[in-house]
N, C-alpha and C positions, 0 to 999 in steps of 0.2 A: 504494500500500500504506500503509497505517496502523502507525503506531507506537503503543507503549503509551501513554495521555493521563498527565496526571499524576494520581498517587493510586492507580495501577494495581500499582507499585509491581515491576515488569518483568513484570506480570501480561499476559493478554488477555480485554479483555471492553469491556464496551459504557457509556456512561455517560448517565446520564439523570436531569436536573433535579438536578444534582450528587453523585448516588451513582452510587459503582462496581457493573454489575448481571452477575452471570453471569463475575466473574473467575475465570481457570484461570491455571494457571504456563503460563509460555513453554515451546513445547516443540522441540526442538533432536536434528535425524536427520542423521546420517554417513554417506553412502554411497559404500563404493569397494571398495580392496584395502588391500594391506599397508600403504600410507603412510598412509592415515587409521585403518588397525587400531591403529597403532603402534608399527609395529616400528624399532628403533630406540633406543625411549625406554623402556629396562626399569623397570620398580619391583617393587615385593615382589608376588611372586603371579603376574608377566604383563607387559603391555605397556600405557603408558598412549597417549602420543603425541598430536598438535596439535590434534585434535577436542575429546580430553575434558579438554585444556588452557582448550581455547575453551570449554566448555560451561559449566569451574566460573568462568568468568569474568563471561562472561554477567549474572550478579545471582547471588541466594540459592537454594541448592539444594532442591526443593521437598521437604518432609519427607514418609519414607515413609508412605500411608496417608490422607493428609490433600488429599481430595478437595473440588476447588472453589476450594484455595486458590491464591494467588500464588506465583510463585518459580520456578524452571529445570526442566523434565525435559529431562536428556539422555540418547538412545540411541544408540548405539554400533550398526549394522549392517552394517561393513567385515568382509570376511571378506581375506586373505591368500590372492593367487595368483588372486582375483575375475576375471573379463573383464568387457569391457561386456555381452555379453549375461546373465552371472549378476547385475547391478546390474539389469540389466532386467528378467528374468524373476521372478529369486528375490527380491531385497531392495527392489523398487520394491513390489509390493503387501504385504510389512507393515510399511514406512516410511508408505503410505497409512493404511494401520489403527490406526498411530500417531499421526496427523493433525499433521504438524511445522509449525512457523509459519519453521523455518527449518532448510533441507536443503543440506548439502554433497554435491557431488559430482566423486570428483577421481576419475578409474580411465582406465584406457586403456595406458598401460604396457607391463602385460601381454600386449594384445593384439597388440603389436608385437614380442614376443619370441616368436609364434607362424607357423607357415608358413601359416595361414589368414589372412595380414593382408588387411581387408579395408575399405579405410576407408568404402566409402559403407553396407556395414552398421552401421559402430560409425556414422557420422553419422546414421543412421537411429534406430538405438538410443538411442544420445543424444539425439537429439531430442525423442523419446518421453518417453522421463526426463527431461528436462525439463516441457515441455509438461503430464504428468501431477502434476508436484508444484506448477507455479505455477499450476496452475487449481484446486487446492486454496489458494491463497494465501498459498504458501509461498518467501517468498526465501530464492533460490539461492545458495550459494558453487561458485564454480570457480576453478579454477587451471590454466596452460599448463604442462608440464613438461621436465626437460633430457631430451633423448634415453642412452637409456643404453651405447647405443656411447661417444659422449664420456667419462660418468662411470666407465666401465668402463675408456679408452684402450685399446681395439680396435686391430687394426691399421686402418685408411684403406678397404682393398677391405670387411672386416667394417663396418666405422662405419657409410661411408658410407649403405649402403640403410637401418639403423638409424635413423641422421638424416633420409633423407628421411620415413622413415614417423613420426616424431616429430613432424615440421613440418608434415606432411597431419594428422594428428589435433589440433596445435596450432592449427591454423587453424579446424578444425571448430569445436574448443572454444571460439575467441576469436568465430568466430560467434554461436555459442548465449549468450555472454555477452553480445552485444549485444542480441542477439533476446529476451531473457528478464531484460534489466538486472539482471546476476547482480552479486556484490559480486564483482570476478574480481582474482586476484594471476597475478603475472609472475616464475615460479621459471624461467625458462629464461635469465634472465636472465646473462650472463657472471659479473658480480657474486658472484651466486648460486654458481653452480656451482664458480667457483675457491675459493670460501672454504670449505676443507677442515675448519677447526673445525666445521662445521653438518653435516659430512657424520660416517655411523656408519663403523667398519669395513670394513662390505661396501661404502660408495661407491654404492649404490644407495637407500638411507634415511636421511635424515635422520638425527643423530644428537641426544643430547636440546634441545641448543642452536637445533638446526633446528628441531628440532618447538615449541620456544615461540618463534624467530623467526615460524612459518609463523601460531601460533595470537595472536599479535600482532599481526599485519598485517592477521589478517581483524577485530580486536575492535575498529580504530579505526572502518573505515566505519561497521560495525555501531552503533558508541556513537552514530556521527554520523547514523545512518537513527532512534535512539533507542530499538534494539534491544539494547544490551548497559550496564548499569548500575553493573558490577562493574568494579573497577581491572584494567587491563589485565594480563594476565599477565606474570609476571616473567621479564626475560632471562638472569637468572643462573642459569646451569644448576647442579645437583646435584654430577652424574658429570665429571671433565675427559674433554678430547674424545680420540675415540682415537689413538695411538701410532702412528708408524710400523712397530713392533713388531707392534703389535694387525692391525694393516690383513694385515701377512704373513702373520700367524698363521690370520686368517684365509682369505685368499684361496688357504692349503696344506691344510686344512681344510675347512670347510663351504663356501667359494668352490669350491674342486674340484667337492665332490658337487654342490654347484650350477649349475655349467657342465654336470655331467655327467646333470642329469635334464633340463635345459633342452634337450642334444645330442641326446638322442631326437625331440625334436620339431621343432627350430629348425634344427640344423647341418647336414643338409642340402638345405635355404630356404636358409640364408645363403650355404653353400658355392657355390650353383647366383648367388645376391646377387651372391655376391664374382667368378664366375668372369666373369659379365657384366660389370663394373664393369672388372674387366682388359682384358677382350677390347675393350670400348669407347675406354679409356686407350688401349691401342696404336693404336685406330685412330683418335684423335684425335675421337671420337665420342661422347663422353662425355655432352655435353650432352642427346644423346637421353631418358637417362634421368633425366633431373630434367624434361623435356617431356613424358614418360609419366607421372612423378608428379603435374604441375601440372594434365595432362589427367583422369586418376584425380580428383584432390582437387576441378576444376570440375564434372565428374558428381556429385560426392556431396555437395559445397553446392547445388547447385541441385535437389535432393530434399528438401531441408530443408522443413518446412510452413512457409508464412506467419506470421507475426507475428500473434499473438490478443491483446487482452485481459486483463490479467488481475485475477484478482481481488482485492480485499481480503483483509487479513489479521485472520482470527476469523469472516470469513464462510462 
């Protein structure tokens, strides 16, 4: 993949016999759910969060109307509560229509707090998603993320199957990052997850310090591939982080109603999770089910398509 030459000025375009010919702004796509929406990281109006952290970092923001020129577009296509398959279906073909020279894709989550879990479609899916944005020649951001039984502290019978399905789609995704040399960060990290400053209230998003750790960490590669121009975003958050207070407040609150729409769908999958995970522990047979996950997760890495090619970036 090509970087912008000099003179381009974070632009993309071609150059010939020393003039810049045919530059456009860098154009910079977000594809997920709620953590690259941004929730988490409120400001006036809405939610900004670590994509549109990253994008106004990037370089100069391309002014509205001024076609041909140099500078950043960024779009924003996360939508809140997304699956892999709504990244796939709905926001992969107008992230294409958008033509990005550089596409985040961080989702999956979600799909693990459904009784449809199903990891060799989300590998399938993802793949795809993939595969369709770097053959337009567009590098990737990925990310592995904490399972949300942990960030929740579940009980152990709950957690566990949470974690194992965390870990089969963590692994998909560390695939697809090698197979598609994505710029990929390691939020599952322990590091990570105990540092409660980063985390919001609810414990399942970032909170604003998170979201400019996260939108940080992608903008040095980036700088270093000679994709981002702009000084790196600042770690000093705004908002102080939330309260012991805040976190209860919430979790009596909007955490209630929110266990309580997820129960519809999820509680009882997990229930049936959990009572497995018991019935196993008594009988010393535990291991069985991390052998059915590890067998799960080797079907659905070996569906993955082969390693292509890919293209240039602005071709």
């Amino acid at each position: 993949m090509a970087a912008p030459g000099p003179g381009t000025h974070g632009g993309v375009g071609l150059r010939k016999e020393g003039v810049v010919a045919s530059v456009r702004a860098l154009r910079f796509a977000a594809l997920g759910d709620s953590l690259t929406a941004g929730i988490g990281d409120p400001v006036d109006g809405g939610w900004r969060g670590w994509a549109a952290l990253l994008g106004g970092a990037l370089g100069p923001a391309r002014p509205a109307g001024a076609e041909g020129e140099s500078g950043v577009r960024f779009h924003n296509f996360a939508v809140s509560g997304a699956l892999t398959r709504d990244v796939d279906e709905q926001q992969v073909p107008a992230v294409l229509d958008f033509g990005p020279d550089i596409a985040s894709v961080v989702v999956g989550v979600n799909d693990t707090l459904r009784c449809a879990f199903d990891i060799q479609d989300i590998a399938q899916r993802l793949d795809r998603v993939c595969a369709a944005l770097a053959a337009r020649g567009a590098v990737l951001l990925t990310t592995c993320l904490p399972d949300p039984g942990t960030m929740l502290g579940l009980p152990l019978p709950l957690a566990r199957p949470l974690a194992r399905r965390q870990r089969a789609l963590n692994a998909v995704v560390h695939a697809l990052a090698a197979r598609y040399d994505t710029v990929h960060l390691h939020m599952a990290d322990a590091a990570w997850v105990n540092d409660r400053s980063l985390w919001s209230a609810d414990r399942l998003h970032p909170g604003e310090r998170g979201h400019r750790m996260i939108a940080a960490r992608f903008h040095a590669p980036l700088a270093a591939r000679g994709l981002a121009i702009g000084p790196p975003p600042s770690l000093t958050a705004d908002q102080p982080s939330p309260s012991r207070a805040a976190v209860m407040r919430w979790l009596a609150t909007k955490g209630a109603a929110w266990v309580a729409r997820r129960c519809q769908d999820l509680l009882p999958e997990l229930l049936r999770l959990a009572g497995d995970e018991l019935r196993h522990w008594a009988r010393g047979t535990s291991a069985r089910l991390d052998v059915h996950a590890e067998q799960a997760l080797s079907r659905a890495l070996a569906t993955l398509s082969p390693g292509a090619p890919r293209a240039r970036m602005g071709e």
